[in-house]
C-alpha positions in Angstrom: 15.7 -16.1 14.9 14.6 -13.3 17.1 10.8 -12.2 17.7 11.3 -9.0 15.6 12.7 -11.4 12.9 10.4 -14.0 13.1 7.2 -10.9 12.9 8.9 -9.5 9.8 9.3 -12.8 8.0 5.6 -13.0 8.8 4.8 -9.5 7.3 3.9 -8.0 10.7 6.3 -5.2 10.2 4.1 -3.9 7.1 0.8 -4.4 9.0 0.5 -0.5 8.9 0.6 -0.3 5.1 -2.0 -3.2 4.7 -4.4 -1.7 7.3 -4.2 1.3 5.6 -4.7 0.1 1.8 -7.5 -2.3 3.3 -9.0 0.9 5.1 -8.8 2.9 1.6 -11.3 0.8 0.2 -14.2 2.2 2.5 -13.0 6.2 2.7 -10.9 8.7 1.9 -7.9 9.9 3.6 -7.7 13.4 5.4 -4.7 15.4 6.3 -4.6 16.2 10.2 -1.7 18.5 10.1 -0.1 17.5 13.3 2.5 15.0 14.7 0.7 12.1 16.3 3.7 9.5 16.1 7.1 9.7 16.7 9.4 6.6 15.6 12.2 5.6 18.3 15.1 4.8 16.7 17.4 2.1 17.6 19.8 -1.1 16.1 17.0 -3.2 15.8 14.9 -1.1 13.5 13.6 -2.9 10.5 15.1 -0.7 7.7 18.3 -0.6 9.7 19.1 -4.1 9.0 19.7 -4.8 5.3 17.8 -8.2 5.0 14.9 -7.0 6.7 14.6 -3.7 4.7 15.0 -5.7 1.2 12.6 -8.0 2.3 10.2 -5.4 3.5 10.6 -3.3 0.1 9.6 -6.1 -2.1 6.8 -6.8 0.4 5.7 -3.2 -0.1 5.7 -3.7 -4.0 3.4 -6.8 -3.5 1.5 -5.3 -0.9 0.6 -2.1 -3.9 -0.2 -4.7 -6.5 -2.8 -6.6 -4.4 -4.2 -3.4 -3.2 -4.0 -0.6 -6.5 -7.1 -2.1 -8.7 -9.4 -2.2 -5.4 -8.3 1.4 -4.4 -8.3 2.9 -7.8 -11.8 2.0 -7.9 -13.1 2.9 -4.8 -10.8 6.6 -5.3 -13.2 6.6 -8.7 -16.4 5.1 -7.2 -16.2 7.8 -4.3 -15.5 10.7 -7.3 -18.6 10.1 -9.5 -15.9 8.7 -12.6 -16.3 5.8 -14.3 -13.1 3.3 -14.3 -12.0 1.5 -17.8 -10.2 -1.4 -17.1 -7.6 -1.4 -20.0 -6.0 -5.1 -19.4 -2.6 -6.6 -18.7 0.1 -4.1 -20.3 2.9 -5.6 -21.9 5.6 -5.4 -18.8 3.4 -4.2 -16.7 3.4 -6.1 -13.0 -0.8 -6.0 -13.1 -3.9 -4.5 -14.2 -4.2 -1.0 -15.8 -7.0 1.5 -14.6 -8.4 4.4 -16.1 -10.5 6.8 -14.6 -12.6 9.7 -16.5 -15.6 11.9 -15.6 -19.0 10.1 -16.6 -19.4 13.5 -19.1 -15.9 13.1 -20.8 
């Protein structure tokens, strides 16, 4: 197994997306409307090889269901609205959230 393998398998390869869900909790985003990364292509990129790239989307599904409730809430917390949690939906893959206005 090579390095870039053996990182992926780890879920290295998504630590972007789980910093970023992790740092959602604490602030809101803001659009700086400029390039500030450029992605090198080559044969070893993750989503070039088909076994990484499956395994990275369903790591990106599980990464959104252990992040959504926490960031819905602090999206609502940092709005003024209040957040109804409305329980497991039938076929649903977690908790549902609903946010309204504390006048509505």
């Amino acid at each position: 197994m090579t390095k870039l393998e053996d990182m992926t398998r780890q879920g290295m390869s998504l630590n972007d997306q789980d910093l970023m869900s992790r740092l959602y909790h604490v602030g809101d985003f803001h659009l700086i409307d400029e390039c500030l990364y450029l992605q090198r292509m080559h044969p070893l990129n993750t989503q070039r090889d088909q076994g990484t790239n499956s395994f990275n989307q369903a790591e990106t599904v599980e990464l959104y269901n252990r992040y959504i409730e926490a960031n819905a809430l602090a999206w609502a917390r940092r709005r003024g609205l209040l957040a109804l949690d409305l329980g497991d939906l039938p076929g649903a893959d977690g908790p549902a959230v609903s946010c309204a206005h504390a006048g509505s």
